[in-house]
Every structure is written in structure tokens, then in C-alpha cells.
mmCIF file as Biopython writes it, N, C-alpha, C and O atoms, coordinates in Angstrom:
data_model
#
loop_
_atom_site.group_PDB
_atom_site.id
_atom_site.type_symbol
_atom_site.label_atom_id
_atom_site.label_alt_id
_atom_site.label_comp_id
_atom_site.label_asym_id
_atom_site.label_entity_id
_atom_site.label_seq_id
_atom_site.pdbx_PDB_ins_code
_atom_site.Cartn_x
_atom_site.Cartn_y
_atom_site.Cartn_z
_atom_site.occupancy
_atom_site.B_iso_or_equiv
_atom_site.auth_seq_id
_atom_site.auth_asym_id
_atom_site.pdbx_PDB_model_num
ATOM 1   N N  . UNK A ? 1  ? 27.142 15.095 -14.282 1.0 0.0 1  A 1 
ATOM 2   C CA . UNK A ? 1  ? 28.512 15.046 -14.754 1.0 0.0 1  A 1 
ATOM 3   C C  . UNK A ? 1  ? 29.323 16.181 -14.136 1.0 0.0 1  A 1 
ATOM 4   O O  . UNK A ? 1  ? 28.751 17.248 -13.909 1.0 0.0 1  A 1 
ATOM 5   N N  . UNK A ? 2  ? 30.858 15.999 -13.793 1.0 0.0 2  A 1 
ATOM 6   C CA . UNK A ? 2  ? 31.625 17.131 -13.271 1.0 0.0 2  A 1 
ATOM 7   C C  . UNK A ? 2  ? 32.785 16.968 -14.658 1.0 0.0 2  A 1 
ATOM 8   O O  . UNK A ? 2  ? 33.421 16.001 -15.077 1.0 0.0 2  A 1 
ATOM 9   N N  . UNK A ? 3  ? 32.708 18.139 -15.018 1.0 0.0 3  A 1 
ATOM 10  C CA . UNK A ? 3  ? 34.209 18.351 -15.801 1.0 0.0 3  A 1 
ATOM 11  C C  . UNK A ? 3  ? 34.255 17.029 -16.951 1.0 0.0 3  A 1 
ATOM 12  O O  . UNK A ? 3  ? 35.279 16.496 -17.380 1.0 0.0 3  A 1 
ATOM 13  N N  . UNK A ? 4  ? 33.051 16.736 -17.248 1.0 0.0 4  A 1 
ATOM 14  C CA . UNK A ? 4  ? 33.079 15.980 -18.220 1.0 0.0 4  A 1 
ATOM 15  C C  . UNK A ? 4  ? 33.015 14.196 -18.136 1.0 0.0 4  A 1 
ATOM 16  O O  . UNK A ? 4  ? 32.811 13.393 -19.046 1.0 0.0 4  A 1 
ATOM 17  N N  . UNK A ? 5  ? 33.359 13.888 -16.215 1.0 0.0 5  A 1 
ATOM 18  C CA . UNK A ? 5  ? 33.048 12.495 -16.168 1.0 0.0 5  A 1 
ATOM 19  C C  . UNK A ? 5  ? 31.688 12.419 -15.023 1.0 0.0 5  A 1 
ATOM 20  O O  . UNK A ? 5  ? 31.170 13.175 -14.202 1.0 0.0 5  A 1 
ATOM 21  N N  . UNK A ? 6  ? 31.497 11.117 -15.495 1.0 0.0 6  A 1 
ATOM 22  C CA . UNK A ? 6  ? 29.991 10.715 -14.994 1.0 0.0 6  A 1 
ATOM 23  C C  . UNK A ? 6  ? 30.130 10.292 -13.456 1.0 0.0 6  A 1 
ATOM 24  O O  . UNK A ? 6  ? 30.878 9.340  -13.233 1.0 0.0 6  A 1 
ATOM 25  N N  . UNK A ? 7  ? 29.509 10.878 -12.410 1.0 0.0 7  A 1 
ATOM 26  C CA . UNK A ? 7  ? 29.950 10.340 -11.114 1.0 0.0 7  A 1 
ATOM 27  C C  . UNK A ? 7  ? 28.614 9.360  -11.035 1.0 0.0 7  A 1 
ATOM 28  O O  . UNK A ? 7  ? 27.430 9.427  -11.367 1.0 0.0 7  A 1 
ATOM 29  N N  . UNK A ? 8  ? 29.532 8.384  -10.378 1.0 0.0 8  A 1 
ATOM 30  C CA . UNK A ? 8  ? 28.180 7.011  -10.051 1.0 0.0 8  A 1 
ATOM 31  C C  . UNK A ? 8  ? 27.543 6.870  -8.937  1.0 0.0 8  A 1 
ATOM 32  O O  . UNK A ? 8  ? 27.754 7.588  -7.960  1.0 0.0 8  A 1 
ATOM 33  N N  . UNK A ? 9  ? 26.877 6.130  -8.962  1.0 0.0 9  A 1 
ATOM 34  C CA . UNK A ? 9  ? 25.686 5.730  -7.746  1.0 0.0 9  A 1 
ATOM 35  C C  . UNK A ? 9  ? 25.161 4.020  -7.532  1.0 0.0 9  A 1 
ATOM 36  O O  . UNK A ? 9  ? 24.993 3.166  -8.403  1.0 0.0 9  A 1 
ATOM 37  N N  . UNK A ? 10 ? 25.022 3.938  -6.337  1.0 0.0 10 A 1 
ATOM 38  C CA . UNK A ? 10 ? 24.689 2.309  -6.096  1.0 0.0 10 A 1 
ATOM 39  C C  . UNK A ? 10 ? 22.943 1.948  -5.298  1.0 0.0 10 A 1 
ATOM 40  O O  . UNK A ? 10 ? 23.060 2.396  -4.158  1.0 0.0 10 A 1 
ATOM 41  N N  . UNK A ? 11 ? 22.461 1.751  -5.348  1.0 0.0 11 A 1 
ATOM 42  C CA . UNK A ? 11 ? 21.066 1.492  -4.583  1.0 0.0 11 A 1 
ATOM 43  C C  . UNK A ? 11 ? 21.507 0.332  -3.700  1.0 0.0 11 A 1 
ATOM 44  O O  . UNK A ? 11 ? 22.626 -0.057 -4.034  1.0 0.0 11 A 1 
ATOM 45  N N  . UNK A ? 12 ? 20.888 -0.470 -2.494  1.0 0.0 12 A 1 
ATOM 46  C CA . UNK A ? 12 ? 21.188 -1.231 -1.972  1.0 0.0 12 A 1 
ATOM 47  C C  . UNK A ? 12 ? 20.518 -1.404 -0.509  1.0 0.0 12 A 1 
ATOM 48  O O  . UNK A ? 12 ? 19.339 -1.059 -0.427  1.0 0.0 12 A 1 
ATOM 49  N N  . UNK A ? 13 ? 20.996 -1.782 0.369   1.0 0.0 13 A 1 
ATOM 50  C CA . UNK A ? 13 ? 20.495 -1.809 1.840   1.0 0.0 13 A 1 
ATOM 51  C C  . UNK A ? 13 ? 20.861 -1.583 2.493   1.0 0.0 13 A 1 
ATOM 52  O O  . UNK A ? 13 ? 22.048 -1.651 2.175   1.0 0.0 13 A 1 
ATOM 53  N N  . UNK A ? 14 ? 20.782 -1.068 4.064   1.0 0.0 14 A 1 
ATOM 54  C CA . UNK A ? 14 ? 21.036 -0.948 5.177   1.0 0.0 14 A 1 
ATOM 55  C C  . UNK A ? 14 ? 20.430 -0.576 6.229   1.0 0.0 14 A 1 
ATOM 56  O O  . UNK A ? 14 ? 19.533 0.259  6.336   1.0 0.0 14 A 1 
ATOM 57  N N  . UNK A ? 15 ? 21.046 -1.356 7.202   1.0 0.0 15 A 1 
ATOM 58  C CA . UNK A ? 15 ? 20.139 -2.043 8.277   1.0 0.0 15 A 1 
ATOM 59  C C  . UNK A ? 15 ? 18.650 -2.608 7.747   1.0 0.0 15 A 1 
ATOM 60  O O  . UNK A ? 15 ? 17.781 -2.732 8.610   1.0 0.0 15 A 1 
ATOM 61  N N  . UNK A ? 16 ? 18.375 -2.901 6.577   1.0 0.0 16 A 1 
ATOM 62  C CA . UNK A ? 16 ? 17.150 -4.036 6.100   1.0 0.0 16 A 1 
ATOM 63  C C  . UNK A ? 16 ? 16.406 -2.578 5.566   1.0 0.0 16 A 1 
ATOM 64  O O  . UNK A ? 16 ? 15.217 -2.438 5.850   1.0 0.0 16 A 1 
ATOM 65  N N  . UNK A ? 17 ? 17.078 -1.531 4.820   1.0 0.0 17 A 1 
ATOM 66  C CA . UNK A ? 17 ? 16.242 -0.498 4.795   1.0 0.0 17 A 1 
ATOM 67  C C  . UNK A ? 17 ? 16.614 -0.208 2.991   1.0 0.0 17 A 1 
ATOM 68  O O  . UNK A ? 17 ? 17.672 -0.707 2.607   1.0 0.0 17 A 1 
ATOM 69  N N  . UNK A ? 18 ? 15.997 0.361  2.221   1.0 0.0 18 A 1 
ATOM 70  C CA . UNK A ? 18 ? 16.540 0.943  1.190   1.0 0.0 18 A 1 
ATOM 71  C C  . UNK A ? 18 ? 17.637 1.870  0.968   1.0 0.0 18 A 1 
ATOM 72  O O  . UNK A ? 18 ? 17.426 2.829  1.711   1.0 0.0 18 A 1 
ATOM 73  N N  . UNK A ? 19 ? 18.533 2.021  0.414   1.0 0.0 19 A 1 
ATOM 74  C CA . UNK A ? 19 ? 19.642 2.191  0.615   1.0 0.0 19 A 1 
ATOM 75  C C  . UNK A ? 19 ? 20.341 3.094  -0.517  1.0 0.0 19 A 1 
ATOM 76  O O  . UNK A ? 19 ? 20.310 2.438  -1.559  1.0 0.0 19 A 1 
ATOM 77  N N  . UNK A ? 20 ? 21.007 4.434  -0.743  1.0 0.0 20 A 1 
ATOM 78  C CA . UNK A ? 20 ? 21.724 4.853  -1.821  1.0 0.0 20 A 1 
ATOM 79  C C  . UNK A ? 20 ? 22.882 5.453  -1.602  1.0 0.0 20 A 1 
ATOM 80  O O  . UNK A ? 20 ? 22.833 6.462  -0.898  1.0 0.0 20 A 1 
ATOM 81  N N  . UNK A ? 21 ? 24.127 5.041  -2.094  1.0 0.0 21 A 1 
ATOM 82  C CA . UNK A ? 21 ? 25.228 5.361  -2.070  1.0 0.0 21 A 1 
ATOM 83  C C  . UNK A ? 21 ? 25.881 6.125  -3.618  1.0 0.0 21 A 1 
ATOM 84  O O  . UNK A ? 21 ? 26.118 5.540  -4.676  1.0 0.0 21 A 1 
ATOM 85  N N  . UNK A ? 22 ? 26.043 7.506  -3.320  1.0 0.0 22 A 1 
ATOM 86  C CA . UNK A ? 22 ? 26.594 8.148  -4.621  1.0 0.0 22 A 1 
ATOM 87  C C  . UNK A ? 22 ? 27.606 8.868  -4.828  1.0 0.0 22 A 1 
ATOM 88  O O  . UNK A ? 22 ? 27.353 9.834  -4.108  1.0 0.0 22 A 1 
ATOM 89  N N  . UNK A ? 23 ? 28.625 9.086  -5.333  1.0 0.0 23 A 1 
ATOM 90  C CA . UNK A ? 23 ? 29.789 9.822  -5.795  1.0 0.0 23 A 1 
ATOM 91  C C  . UNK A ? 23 ? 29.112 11.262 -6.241  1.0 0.0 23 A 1 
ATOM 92  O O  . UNK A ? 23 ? 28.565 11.532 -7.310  1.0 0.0 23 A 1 
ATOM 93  N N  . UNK A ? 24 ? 29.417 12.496 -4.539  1.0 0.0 24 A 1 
ATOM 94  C CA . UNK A ? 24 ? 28.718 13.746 -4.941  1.0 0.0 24 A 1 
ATOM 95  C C  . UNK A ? 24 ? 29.704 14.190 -5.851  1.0 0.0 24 A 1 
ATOM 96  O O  . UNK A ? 24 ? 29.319 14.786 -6.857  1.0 0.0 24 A 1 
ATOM 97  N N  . UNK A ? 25 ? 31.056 13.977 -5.644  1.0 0.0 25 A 1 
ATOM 98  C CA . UNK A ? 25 ? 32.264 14.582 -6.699  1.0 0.0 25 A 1 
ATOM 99  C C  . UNK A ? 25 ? 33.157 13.317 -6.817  1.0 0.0 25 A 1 
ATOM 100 O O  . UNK A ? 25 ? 33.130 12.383 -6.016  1.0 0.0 25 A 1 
ATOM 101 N N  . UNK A ? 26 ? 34.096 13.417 -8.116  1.0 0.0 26 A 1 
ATOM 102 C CA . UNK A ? 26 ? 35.150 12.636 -8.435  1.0 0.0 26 A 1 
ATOM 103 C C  . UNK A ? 26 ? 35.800 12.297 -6.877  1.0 0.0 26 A 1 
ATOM 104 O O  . UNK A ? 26 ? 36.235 13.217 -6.183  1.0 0.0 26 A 1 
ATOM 105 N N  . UNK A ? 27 ? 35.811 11.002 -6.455  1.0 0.0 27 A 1 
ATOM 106 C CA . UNK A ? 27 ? 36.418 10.363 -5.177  1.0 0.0 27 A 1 
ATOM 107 C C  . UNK A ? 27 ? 35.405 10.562 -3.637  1.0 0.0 27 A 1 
ATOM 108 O O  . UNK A ? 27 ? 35.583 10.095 -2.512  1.0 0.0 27 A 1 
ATOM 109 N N  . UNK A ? 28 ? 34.621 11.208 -4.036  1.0 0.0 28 A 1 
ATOM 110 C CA . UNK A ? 28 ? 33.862 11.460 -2.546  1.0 0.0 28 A 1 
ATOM 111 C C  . UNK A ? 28 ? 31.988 10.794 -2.510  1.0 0.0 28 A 1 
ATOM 112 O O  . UNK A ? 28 ? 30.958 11.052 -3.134  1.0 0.0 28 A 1 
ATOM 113 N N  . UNK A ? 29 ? 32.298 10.063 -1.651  1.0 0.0 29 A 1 
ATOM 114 C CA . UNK A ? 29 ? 30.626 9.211  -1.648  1.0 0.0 29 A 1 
ATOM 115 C C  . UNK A ? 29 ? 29.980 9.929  -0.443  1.0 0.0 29 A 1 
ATOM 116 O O  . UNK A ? 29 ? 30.441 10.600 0.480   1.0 0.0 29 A 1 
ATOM 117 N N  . UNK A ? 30 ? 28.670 9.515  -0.819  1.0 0.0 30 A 1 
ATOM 118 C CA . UNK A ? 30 ? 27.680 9.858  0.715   1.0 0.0 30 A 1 
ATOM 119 C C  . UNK A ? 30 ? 26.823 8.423  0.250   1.0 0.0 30 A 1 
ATOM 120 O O  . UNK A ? 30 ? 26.728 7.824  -0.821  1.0 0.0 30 A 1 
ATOM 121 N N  . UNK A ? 31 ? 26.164 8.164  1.848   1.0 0.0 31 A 1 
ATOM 122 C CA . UNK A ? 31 ? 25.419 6.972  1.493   1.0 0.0 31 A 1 
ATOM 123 C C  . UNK A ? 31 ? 23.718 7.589  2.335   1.0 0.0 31 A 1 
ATOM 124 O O  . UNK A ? 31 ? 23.767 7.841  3.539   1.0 0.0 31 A 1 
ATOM 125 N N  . UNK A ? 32 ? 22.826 7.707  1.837   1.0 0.0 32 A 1 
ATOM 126 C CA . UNK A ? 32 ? 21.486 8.096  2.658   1.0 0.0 32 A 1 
ATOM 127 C C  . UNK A ? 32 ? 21.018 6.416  2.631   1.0 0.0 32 A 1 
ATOM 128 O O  . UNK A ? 32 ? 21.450 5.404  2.078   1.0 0.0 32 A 1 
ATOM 129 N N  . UNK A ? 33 ? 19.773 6.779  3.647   1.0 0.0 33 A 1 
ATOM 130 C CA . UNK A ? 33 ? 18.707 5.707  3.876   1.0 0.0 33 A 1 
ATOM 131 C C  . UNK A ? 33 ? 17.617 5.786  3.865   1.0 0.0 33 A 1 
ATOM 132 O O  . UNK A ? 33 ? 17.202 6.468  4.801   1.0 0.0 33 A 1 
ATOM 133 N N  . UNK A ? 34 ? 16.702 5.315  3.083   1.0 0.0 34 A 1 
ATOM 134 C CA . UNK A ? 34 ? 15.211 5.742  3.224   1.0 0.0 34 A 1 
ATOM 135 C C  . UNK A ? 34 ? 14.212 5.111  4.551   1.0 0.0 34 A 1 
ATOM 136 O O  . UNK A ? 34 ? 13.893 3.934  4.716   1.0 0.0 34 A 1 
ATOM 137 N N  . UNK A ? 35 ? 13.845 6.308  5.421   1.0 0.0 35 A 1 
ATOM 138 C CA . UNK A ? 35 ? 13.503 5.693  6.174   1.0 0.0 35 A 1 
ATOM 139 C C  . UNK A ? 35 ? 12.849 6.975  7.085   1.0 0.0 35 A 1 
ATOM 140 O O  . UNK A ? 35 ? 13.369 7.664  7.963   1.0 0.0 35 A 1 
ATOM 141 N N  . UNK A ? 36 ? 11.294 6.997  6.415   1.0 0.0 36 A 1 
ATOM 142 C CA . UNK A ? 36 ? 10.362 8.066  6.848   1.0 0.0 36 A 1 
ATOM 143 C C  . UNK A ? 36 ? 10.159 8.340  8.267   1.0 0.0 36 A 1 
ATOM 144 O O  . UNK A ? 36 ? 10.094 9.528  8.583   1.0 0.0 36 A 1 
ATOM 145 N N  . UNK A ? 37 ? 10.032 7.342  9.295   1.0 0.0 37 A 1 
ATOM 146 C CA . UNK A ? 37 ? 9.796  7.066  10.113  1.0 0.0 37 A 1 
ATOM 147 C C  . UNK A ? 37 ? 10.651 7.628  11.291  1.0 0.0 37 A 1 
ATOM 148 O O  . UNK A ? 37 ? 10.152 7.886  12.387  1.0 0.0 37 A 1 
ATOM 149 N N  . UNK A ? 38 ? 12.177 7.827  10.950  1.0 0.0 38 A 1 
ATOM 150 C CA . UNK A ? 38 ? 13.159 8.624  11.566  1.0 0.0 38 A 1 
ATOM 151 C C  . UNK A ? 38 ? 12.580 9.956  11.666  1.0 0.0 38 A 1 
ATOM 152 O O  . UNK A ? 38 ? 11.943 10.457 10.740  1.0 0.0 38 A 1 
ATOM 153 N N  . UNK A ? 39 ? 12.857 10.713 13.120  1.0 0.0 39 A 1 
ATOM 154 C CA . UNK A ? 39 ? 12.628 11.883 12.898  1.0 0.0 39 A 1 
ATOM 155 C C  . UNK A ? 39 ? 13.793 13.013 12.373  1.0 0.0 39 A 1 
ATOM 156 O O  . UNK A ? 39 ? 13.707 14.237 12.470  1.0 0.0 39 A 1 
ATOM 157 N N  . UNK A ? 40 ? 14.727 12.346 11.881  1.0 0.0 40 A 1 
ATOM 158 C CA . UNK A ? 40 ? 15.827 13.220 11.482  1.0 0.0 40 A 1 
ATOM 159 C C  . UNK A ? 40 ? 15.563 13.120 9.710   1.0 0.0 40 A 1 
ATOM 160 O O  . UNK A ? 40 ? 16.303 13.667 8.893   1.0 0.0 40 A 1 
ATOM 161 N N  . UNK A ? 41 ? 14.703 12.541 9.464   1.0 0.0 41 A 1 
ATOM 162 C CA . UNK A ? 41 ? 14.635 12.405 7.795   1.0 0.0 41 A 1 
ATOM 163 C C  . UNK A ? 41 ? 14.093 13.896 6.971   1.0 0.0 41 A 1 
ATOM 164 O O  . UNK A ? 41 ? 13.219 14.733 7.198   1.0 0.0 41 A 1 
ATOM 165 N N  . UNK A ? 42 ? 14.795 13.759 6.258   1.0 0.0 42 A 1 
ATOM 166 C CA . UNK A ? 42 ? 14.020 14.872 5.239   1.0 0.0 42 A 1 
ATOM 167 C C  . UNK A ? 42 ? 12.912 14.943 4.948   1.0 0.0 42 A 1 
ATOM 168 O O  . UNK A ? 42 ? 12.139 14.079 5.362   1.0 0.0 42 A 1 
ATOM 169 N N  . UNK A ? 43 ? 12.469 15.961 4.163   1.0 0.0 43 A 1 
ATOM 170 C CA . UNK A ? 43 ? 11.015 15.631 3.705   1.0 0.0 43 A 1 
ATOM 171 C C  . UNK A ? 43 ? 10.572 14.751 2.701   1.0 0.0 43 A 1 
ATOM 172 O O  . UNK A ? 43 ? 9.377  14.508 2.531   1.0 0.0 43 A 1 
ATOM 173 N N  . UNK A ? 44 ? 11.358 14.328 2.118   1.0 0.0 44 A 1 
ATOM 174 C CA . UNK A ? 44 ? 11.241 13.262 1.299   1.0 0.0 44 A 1 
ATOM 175 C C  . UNK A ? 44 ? 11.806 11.450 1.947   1.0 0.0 44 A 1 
ATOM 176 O O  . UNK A ? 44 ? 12.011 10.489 1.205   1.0 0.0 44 A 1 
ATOM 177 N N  . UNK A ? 45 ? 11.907 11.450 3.102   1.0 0.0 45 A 1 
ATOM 178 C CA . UNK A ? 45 ? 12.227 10.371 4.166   1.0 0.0 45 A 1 
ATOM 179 C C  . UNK A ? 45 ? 13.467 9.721  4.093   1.0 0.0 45 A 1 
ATOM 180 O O  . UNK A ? 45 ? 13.576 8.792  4.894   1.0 0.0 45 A 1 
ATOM 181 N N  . UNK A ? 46 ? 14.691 9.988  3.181   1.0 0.0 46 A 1 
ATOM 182 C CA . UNK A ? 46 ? 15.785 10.190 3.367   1.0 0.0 46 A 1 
ATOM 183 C C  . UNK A ? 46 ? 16.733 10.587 4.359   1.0 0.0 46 A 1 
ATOM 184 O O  . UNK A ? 46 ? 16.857 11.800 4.196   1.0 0.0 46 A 1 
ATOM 185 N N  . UNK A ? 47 ? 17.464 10.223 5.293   1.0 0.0 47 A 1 
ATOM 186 C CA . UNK A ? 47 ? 18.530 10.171 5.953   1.0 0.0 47 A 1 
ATOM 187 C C  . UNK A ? 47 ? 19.647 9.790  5.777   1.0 0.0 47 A 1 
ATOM 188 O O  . UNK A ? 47 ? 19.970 8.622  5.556   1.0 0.0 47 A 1 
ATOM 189 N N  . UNK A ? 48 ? 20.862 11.371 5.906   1.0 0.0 48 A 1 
ATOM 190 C CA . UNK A ? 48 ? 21.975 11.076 5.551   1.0 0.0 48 A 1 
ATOM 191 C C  . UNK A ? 48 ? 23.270 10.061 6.608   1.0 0.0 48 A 1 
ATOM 192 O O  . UNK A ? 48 ? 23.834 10.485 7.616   1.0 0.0 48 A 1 
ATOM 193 N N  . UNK A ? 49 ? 23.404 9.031  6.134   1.0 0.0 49 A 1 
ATOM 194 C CA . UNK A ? 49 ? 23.970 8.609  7.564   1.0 0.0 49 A 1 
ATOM 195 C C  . UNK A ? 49 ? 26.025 9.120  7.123   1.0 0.0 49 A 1 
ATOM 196 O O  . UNK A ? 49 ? 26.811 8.696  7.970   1.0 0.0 49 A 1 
ATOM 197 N N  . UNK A ? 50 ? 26.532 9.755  6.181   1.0 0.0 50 A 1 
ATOM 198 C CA . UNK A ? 50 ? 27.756 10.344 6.183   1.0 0.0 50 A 1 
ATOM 199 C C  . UNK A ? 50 ? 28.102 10.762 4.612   1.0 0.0 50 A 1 
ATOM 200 O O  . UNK A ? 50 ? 27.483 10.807 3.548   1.0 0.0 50 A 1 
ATOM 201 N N  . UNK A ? 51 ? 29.057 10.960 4.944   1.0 0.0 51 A 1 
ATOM 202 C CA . UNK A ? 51 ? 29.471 11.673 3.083   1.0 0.0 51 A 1 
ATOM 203 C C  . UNK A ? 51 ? 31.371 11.985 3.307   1.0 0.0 51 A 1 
ATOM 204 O O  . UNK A ? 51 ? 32.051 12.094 4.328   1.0 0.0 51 A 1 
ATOM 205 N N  . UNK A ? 52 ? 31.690 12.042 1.975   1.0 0.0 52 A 1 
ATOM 206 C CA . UNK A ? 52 ? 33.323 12.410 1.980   1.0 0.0 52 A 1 
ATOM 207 C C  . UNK A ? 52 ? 33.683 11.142 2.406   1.0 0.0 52 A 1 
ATOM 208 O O  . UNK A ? 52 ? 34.233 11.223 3.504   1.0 0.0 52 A 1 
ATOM 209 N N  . UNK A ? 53 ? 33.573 9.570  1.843   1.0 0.0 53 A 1 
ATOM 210 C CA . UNK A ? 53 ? 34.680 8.484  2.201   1.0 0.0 53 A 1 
ATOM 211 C C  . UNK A ? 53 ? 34.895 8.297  0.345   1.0 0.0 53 A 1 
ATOM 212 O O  . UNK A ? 53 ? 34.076 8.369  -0.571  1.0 0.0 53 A 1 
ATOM 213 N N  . UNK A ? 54 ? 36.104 8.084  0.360   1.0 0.0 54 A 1 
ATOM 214 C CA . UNK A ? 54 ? 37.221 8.567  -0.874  1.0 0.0 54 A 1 
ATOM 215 C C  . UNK A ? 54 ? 36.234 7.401  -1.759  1.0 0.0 54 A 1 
ATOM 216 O O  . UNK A ? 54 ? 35.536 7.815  -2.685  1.0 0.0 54 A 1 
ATOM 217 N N  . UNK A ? 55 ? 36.240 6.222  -1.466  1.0 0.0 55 A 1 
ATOM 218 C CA . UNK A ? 55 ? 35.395 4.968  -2.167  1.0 0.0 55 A 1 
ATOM 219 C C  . UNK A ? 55 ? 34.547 4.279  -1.908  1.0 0.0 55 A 1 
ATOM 220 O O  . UNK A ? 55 ? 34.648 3.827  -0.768  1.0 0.0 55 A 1 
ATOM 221 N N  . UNK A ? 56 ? 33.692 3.955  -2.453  1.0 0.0 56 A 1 
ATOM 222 C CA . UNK A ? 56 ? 32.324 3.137  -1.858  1.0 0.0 56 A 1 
ATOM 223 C C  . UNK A ? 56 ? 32.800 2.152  -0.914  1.0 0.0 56 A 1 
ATOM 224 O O  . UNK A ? 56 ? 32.419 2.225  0.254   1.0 0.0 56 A 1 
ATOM 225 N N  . UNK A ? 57 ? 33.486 1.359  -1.238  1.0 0.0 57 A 1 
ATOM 226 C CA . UNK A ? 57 ? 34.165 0.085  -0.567  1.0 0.0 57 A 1 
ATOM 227 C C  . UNK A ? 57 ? 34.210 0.805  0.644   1.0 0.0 57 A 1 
ATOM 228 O O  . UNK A ? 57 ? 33.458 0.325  1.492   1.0 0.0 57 A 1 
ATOM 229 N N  . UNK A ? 58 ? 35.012 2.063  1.104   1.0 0.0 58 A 1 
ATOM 230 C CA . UNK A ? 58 ? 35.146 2.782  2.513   1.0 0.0 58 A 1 
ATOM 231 C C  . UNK A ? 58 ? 33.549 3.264  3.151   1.0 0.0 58 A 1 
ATOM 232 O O  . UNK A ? 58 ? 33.299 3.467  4.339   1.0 0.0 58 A 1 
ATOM 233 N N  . UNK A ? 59 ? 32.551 3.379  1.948   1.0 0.0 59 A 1 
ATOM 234 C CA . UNK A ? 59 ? 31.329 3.793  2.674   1.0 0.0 59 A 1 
ATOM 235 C C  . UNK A ? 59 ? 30.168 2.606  2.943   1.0 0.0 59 A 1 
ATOM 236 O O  . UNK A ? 59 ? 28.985 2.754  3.250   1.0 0.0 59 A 1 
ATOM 237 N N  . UNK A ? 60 ? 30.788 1.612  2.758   1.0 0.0 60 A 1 
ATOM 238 C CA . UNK A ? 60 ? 30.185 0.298  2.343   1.0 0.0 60 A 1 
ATOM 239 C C  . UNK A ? 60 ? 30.624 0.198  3.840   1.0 0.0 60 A 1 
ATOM 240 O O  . UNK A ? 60 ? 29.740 0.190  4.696   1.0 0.0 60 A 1 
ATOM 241 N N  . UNK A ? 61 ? 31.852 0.126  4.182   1.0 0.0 61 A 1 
ATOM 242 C CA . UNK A ? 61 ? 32.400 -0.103 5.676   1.0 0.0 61 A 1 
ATOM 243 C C  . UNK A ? 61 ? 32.072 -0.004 6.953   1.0 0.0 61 A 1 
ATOM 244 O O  . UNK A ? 61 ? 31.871 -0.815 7.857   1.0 0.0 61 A 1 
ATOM 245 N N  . UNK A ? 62 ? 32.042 2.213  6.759   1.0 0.0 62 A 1 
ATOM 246 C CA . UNK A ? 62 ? 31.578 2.817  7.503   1.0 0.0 62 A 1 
ATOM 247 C C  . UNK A ? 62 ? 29.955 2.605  8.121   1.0 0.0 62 A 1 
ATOM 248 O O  . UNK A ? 62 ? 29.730 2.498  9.326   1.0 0.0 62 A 1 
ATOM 249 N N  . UNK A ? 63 ? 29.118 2.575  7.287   1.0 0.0 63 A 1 
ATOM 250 C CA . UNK A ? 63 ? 27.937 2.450  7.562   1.0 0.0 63 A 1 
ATOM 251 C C  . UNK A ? 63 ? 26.955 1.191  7.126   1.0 0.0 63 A 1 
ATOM 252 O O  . UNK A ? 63 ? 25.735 1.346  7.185   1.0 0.0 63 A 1 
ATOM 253 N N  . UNK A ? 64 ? 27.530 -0.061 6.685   1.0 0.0 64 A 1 
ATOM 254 C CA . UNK A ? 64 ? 26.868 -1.109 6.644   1.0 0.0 64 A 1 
ATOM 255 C C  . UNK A ? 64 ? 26.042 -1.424 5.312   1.0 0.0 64 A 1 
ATOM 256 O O  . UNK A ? 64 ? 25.339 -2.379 4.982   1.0 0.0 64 A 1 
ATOM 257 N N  . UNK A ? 65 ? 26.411 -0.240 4.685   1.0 0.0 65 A 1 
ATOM 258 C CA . UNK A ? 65 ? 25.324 -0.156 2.855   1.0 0.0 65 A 1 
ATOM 259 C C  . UNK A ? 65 ? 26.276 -1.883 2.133   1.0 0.0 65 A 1 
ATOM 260 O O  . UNK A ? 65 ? 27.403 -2.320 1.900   1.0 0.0 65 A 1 
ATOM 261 N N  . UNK A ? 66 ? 24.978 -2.226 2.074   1.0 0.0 66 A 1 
ATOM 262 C CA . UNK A ? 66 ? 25.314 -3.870 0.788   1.0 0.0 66 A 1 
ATOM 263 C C  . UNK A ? 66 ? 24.432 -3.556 -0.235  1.0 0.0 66 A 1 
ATOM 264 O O  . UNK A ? 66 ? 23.245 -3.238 -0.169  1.0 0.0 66 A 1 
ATOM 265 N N  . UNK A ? 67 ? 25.197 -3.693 -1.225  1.0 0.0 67 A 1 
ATOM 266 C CA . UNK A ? 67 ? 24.518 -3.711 -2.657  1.0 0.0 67 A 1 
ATOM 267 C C  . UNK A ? 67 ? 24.940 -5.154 -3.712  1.0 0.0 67 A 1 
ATOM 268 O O  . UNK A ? 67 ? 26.080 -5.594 -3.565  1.0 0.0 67 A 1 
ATOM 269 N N  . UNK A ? 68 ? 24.378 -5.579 -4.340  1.0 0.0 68 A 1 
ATOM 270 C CA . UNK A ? 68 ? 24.731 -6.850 -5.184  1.0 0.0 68 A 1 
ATOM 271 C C  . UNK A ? 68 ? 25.939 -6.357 -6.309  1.0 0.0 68 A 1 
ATOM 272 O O  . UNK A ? 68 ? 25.763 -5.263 -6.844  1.0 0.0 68 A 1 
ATOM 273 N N  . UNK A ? 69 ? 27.190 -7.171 -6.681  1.0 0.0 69 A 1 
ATOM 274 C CA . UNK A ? 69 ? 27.817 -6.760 -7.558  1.0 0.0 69 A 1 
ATOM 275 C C  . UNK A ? 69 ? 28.202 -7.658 -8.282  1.0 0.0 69 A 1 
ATOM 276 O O  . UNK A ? 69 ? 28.888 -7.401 -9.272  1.0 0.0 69 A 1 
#
């Protein structure tokens, strides 16, 4: 929670991969990808593919994340 509201989060896909898109602050998303196999992944096999688009719909755009709604 920030300042009292709940920021959200979406699970989903991209490029045929597992997929999470979340509101780090009120208006700002990042979307990672799970996907160990990258050598840019974290240690937990996460890759960030961007962050800071104002609405999911814009990070849905940018980087190809589909989730069911």
C-alpha cells in the first residue's frame, strides 16, 4: 500500500512466457518476465523488460504482456 491505496498487479504472458505486470506507485507500471534461461535474469529468473508507463493498457502495448480480463 502507498499513502493508504492498494497498488495492483496482473499475471499473464509474454512472448508465450509467464508474465507480471504491477503498479510500483500510484500511475506507474513495470512489466517483468519469467524466464531463467535469459542471461540478463535475476537470480530468481525474472527479467525486467520496462517500468514507468502511466497504465497497464500502455504497458500491455509497449511490451506485448496479455492477461485475461
Amino acid at each position: 500500500m502507498v499513502g493508504g491505496e492498494r497498488l495492483a498487479s496482473q499475471y499473464g504472458m509474454c512472448a508465450g512466457k509467464a508474465a507480471l505486470a504491477r503498479e510500483t506507485s500510484a500511475g506507474s507500471w513495470q512489466v517483468k518476465v519469467h524466464d531463467p534461461t535469459n542471461l540478463t535474469a535475476g537470480h530468481d529468473g525474472w527479467v525486467l523488460l520496462g517500468t514507468q508507463w502511466a497504465t497497464l493498457e500502455a504497458a500491455c502495448a509497449a511490451t506485448g504482456f496479455s492477461y485475461r480480463r
